[in-house]
DSSP file (Angstrom, degrees, kcal/mol; ACC not computed):
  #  RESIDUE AA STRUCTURE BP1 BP2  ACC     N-H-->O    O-->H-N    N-H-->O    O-->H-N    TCO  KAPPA ALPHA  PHI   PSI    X-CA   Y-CA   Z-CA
    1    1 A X              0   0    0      0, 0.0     5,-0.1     0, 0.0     2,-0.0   0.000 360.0 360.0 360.0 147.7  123.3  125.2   61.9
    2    2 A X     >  -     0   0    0      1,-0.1     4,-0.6     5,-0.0     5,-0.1  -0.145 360.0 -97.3 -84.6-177.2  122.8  128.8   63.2
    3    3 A X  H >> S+     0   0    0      1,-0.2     4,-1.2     2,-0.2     3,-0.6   0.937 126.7  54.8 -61.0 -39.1  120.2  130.1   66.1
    4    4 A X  H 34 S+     0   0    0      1,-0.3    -1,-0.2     2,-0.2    38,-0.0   0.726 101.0  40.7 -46.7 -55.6  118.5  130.8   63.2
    5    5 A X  H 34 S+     0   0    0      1,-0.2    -1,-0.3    26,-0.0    -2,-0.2   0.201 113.4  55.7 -99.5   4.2  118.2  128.1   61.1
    6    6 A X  H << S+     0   0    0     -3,-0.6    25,-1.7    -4,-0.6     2,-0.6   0.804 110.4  54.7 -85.6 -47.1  117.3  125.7   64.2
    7    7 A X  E  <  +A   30   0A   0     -4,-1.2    -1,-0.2    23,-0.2    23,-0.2  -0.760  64.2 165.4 -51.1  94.9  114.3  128.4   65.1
    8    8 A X  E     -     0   0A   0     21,-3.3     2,-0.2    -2,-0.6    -1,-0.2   0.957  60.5 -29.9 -76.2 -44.0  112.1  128.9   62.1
    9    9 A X  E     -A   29   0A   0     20,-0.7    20,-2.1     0, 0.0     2,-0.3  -0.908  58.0-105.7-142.0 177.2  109.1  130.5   63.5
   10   10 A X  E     -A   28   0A   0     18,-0.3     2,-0.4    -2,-0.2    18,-0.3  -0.750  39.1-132.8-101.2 149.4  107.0  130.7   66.9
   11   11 A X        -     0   0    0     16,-2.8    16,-0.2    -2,-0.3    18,-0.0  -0.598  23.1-164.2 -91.1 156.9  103.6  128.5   66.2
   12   12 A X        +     0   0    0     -2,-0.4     2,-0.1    81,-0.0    -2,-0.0  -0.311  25.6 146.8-166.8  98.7  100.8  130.8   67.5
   13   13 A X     >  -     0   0    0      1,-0.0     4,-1.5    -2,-0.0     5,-0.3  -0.226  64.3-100.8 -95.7 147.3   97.7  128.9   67.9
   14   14 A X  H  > S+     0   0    0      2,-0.2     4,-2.2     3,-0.1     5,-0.2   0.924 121.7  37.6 -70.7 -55.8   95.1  129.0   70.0
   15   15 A X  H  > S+     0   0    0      2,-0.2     4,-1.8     1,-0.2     5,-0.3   0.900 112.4  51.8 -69.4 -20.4   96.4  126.2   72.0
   16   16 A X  H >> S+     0   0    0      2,-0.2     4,-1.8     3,-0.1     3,-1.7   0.950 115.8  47.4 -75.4 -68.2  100.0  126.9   71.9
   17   17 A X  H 3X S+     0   0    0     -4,-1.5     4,-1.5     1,-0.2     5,-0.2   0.860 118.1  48.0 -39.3 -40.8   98.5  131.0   73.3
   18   18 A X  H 3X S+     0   0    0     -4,-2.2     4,-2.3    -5,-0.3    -1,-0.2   0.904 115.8  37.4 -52.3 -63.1   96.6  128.8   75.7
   19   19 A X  H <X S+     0   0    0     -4,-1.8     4,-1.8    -3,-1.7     6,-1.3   0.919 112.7  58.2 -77.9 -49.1   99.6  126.6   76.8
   20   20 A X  H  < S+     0   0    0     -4,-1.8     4,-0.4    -5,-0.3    -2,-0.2   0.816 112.0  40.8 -23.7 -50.5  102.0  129.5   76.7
   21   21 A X  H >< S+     0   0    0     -4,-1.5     3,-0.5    -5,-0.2    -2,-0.2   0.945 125.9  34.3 -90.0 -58.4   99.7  131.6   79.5
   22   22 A X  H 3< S+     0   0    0     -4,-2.3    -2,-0.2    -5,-0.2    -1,-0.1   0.095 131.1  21.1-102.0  14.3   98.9  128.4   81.8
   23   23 A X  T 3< S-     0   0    0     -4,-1.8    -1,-0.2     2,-0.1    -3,-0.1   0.194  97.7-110.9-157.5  28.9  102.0  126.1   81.8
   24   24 A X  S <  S+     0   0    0     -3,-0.5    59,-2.3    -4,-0.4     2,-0.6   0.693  70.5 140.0  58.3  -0.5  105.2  128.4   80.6
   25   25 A X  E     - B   0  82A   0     -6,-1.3     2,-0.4    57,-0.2    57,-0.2  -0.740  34.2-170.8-114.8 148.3  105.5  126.7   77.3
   26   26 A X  E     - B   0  81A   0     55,-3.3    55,-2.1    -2,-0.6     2,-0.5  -0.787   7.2-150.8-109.4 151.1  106.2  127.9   74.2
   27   27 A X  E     + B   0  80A   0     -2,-0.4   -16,-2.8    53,-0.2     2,-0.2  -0.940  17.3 162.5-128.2 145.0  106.2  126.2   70.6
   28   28 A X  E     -AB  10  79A   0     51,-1.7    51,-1.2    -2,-0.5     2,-0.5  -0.776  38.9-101.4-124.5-175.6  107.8  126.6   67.6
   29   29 A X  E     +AB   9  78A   0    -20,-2.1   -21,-3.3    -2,-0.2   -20,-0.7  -0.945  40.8 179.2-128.3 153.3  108.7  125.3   64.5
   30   30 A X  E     -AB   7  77A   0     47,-0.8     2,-0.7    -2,-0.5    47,-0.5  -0.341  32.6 -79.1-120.7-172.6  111.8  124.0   64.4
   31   31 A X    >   -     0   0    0    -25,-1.7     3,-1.9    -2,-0.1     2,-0.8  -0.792  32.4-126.6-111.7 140.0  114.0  122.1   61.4
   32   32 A X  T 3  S+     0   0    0     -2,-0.7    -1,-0.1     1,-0.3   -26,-0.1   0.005 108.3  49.1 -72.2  29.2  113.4  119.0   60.9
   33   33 A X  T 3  S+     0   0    0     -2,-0.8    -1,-0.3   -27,-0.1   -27,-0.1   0.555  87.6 104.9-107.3 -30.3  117.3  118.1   61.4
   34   34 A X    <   -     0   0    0     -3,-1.9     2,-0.1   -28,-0.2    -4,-0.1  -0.120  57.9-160.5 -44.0 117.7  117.4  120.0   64.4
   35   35 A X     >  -     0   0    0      1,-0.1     4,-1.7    21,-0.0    -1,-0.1  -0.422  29.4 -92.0-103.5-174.0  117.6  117.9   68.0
   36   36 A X  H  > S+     0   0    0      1,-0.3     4,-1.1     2,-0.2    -1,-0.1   0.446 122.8  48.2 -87.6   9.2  116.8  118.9   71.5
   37   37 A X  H  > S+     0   0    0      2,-0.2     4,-1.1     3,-0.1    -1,-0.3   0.904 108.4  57.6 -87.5 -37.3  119.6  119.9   72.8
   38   38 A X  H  4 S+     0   0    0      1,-0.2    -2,-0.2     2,-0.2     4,-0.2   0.709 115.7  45.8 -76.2 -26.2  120.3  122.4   69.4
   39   39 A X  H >X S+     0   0    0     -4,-1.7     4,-0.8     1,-0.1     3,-0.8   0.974 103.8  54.7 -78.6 -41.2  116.8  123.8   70.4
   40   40 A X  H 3X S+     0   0    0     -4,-1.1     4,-1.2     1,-0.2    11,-0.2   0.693 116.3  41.4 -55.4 -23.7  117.1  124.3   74.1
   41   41 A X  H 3X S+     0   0    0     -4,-1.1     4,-1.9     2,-0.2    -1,-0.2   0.645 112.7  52.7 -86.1 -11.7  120.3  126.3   73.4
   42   42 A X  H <4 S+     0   0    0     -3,-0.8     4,-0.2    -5,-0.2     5,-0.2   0.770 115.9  44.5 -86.7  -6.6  118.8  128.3   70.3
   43   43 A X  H  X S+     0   0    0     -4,-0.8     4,-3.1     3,-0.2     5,-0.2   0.945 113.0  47.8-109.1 -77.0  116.0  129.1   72.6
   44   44 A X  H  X S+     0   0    0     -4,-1.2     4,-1.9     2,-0.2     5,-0.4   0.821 117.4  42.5 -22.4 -74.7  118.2  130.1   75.9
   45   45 A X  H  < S+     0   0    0     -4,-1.9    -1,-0.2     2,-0.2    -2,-0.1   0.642 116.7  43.3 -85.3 -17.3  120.5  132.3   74.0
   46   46 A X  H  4 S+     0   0    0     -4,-0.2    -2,-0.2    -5,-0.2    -3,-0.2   0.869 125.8  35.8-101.7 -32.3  117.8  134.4   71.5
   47   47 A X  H  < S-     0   0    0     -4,-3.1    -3,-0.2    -5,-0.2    -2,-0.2   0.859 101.1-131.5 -52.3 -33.5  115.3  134.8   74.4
   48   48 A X     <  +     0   0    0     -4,-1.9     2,-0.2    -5,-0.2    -3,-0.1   0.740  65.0  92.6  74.2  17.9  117.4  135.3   76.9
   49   49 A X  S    S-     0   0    0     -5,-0.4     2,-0.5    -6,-0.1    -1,-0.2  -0.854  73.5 -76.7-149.6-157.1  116.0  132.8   79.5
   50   50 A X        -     0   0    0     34,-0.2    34,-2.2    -2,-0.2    37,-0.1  -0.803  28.3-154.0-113.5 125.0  116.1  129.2   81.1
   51   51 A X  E     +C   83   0A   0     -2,-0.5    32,-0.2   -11,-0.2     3,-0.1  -0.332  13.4 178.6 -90.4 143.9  114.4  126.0   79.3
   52   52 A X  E    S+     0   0A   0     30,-3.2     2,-0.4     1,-0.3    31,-0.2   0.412  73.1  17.3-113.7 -23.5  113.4  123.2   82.0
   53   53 A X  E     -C   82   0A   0     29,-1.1    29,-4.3     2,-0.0     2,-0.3  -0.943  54.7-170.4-174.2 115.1  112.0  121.0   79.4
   54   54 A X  E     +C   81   0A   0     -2,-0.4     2,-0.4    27,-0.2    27,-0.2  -0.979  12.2 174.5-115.9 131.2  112.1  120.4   75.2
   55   55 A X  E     -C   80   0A   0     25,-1.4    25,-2.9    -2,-0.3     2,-0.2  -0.916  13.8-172.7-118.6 153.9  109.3  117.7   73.9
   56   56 A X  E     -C   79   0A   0     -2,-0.4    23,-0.2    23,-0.3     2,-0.2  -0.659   6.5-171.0-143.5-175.8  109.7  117.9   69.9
   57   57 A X  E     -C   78   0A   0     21,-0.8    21,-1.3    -2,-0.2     2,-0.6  -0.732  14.7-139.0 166.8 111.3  107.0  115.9   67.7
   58   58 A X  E     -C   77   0A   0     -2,-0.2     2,-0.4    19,-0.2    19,-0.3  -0.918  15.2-157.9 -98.7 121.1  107.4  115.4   63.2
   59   59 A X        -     0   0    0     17,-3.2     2,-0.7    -2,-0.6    17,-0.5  -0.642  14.7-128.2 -76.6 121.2  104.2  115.8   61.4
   60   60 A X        -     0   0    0     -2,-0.4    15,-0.1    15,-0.2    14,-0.1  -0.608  32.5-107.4 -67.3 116.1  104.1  114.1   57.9
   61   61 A X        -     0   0    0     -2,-0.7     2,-0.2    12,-0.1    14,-0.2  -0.367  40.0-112.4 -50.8 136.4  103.0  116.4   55.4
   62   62 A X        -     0   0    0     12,-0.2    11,-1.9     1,-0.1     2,-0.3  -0.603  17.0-108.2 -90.0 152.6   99.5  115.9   53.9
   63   63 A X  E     -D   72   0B   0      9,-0.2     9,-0.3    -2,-0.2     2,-0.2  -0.462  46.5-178.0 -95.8 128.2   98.1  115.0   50.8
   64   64 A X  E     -D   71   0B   0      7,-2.6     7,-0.9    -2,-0.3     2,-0.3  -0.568  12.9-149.4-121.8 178.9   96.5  118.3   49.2
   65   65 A X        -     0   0    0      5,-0.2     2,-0.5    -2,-0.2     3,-0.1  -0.948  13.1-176.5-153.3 123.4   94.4  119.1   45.8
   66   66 A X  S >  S-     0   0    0     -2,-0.3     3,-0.9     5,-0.0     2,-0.2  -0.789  74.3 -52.3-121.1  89.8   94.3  121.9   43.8
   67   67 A X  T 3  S-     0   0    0     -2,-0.5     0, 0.0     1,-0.3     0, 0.0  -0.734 122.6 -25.4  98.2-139.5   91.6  121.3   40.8
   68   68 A X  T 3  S+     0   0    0     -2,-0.2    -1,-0.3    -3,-0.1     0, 0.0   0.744 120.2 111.7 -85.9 -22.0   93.1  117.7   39.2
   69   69 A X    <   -     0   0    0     -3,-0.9    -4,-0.1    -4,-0.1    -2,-0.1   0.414  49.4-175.9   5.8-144.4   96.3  118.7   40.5
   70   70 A X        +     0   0    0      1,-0.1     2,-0.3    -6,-0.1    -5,-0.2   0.418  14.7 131.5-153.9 134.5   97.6  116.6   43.4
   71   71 A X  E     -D   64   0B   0     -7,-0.9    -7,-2.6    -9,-0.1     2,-0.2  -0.828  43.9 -92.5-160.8 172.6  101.1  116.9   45.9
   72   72 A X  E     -D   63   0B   0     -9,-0.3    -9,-0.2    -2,-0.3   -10,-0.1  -0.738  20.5-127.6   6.7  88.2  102.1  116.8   49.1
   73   73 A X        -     0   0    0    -11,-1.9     2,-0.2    -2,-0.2    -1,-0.2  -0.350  52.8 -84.7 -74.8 173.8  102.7  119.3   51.7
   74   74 A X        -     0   0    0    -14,-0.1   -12,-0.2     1,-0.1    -1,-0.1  -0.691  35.2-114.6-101.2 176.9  106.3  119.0   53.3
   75   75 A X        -     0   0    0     -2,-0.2     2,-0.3   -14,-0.2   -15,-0.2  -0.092  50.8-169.3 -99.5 172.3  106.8  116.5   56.2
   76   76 A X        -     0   0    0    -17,-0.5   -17,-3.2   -45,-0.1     2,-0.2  -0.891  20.5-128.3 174.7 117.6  107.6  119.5   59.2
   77   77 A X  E     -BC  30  58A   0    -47,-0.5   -47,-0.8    -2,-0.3     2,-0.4  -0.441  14.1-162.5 -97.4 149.3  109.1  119.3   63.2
   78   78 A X  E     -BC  29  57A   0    -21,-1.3   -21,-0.8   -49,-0.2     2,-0.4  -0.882   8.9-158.1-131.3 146.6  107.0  121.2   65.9
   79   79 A X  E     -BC  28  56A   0    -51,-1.2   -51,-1.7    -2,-0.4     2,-0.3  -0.891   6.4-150.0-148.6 131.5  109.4  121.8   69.5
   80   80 A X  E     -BC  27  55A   0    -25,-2.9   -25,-1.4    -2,-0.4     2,-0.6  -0.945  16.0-162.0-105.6  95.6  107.3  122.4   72.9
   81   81 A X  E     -BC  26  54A   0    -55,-2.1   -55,-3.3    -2,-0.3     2,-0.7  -0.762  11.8-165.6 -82.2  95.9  109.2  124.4   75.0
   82   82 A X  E     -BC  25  53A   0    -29,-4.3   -30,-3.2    -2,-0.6   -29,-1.1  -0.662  17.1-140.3-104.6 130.1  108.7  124.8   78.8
   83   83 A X  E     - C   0  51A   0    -59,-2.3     2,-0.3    -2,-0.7   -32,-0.2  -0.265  18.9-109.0 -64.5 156.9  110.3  127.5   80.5
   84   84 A X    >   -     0   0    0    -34,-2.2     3,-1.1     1,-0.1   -34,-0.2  -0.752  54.9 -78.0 -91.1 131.7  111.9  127.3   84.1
   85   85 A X  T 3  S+     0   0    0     -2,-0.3    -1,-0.1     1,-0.2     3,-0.1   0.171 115.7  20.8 -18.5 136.1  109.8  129.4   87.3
   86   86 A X  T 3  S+     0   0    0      1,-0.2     2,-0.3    -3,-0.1    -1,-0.2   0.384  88.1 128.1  92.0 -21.6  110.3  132.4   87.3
   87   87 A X    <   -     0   0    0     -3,-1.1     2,-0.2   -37,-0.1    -1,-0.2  -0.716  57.1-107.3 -95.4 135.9  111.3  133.2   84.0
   88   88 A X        -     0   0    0     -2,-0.3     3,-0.1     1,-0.1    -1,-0.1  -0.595  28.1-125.4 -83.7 148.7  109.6  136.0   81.7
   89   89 A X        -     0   0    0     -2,-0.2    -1,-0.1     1,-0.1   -64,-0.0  -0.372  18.1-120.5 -80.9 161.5  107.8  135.0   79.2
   90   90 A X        -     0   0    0      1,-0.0     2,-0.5   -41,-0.0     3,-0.1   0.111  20.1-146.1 -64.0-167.8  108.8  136.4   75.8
   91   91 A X        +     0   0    0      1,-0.1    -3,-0.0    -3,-0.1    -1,-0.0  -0.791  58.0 126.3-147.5 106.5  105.4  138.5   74.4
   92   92 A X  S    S+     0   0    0     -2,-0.5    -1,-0.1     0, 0.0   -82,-0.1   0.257  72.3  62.2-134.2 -24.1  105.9  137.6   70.2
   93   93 A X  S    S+     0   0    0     -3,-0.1     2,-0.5   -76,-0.0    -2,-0.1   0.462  73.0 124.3 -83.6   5.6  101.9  136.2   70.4
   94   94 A X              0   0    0      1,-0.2    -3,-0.0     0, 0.0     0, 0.0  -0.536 360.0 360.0 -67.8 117.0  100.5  139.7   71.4
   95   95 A X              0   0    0     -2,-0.5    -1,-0.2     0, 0.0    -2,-0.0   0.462 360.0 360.0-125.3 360.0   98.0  140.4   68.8
């Protein structure tokens, strides 16, 4: 897997903006093959700074309804990323 394809997107949330401002961590969502070591480096090398700490967490996709319709969303990996002191933070939640 590339930097890419371990990184899909940055979550931006109120509580991820929240946690971001008051504890250094950032979240994304990450691929659901992906471990923590393959984030802490995809992280490191497209930011440009130093991870202290990866906690990762799979949500099960939920069961949705359109009309009589019925499926599945898909099942989907979340990565909490705390930066090391000192470090600046990236700014991608700036709205």
């Amino acid at each position: 897997m590339t930097l890419y394809d371990v990184i899909k997107r940055p979550l931006v949330t109120e509580k991820g903006v929240a946690k971001k401002d008051a504890e250094r961590t950032l979240c994304f969502e990450v691929a659901a093959e992906a471990n923590k070591t393959q984030v802490k480096q995809a992280v490191e090398t497209l930011f440009k700074v130093k991870v202290e700490d990866v906690r990762t967490s799979t949500t099960a996709g939920k069961l949705r309804r359109q009309g009589r319709f019925s499926g599945y969303r898909a099942d989907w990996k979340k990565a909490w990323v705390r930066l090391k002191a000192g470090e600046k933070m990236p700014e991608y939640a700036e709205i």
